[in-house]
C-alpha positions as CSV (number, residue, x, y, z in Angstrom):
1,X,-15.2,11.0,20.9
2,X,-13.3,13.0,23.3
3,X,-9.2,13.8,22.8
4,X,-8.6,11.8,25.7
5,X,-11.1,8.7,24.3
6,X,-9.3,9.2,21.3
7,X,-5.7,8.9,22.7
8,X,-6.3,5.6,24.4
9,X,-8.0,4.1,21.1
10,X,-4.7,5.0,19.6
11,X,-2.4,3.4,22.2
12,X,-4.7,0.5,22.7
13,X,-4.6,-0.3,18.9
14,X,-2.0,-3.1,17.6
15,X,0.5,-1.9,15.6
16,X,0.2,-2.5,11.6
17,X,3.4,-3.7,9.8
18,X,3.2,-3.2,5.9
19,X,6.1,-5.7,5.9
20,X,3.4,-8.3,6.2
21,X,2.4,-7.9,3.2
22,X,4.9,-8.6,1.0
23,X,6.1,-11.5,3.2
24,X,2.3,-12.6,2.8
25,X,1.9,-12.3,-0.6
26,X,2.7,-15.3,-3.3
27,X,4.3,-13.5,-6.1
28,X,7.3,-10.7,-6.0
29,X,4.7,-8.5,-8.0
30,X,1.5,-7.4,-7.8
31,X,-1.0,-6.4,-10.5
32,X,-2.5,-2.9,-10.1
33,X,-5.7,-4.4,-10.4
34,X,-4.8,-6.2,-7.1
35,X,-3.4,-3.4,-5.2
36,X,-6.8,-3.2,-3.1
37,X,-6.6,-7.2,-2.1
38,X,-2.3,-6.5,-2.1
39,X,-2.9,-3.7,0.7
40,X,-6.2,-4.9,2.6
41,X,-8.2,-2.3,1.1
42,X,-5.8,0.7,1.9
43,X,-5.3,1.5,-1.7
44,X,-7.1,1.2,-5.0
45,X,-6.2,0.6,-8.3
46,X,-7.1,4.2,-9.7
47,X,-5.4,6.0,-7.6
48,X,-2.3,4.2,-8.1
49,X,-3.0,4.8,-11.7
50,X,-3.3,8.8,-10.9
51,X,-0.3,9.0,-9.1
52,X,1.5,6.9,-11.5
53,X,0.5,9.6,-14.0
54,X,2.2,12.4,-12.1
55,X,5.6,10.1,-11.5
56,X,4.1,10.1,-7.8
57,X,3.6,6.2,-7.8
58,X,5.9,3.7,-6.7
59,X,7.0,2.8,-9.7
60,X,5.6,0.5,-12.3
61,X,6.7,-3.0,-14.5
62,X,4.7,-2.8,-18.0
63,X,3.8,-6.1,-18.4
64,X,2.4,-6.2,-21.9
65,X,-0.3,-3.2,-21.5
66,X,-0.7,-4.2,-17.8
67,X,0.7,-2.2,-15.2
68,X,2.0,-4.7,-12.1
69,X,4.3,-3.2,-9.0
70,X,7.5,-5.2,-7.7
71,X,5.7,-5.7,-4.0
72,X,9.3,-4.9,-2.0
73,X,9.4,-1.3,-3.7
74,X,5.2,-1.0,-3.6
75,X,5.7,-2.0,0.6
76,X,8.8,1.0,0.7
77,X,6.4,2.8,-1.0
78,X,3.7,2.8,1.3
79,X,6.1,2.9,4.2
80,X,7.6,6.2,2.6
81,X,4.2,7.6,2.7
82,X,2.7,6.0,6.3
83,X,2.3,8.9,8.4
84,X,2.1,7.5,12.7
C-alpha cells in the first residue's frame, strides 16, 4: 500500500470514540478478565496485569483477590495513551 493509498484509508475511516465504551458498558467496573470484551479486543488481560505491575496501569479496585478497573478512569486511561 502506497503513502498516498494509505492516507485516504485513514481519512476515509470513521472516527473511534472510547467514550462509547463506558457509556456502553452495564457496570461502573470492569473485571480485568473482561478488559478484552470491555475494549473490543484492543487490550488483554495480561498486559493490563504487566503494566499494573510497573504502576503503568490505570489503576486497579482489589476486589477480594480479583483485580477489576472503575471503567471512567480505564476509558481516561486509554484516551491518555490513544495516539491519532
Amino acid at each position: 500500500m502506497s503513502k498516498t493509498q494509505r492516507d485516504q484509508f485513514v481519512q476515509n475511516m470513521p472516527s473511534f470514540n472510547l467514550d462509547t465504551l463506558a457509556d456502553s458498558w452495564s457496570s461502573p467496573i470492569v473485571a480485568r478478565s473482561e478488559v478484552g470484551t470491555f475494549s473490543g479486543g484492543l487490550l488483554h488481560p495480561r498486559t493490563l496485569a504487566n503494566l499494573d505491575s510497573l504502576n503503568e496501569g490505570p489503576g486497579k479496585i482489589m476486589i477480594g483477590n480479583r483485580a477489576c478497573y472503575s471503567t471512567k478512569k480505564l476509558v481516561a486511561w486509554m484516551k491518555q495513551r490513544q495516539k491519532e
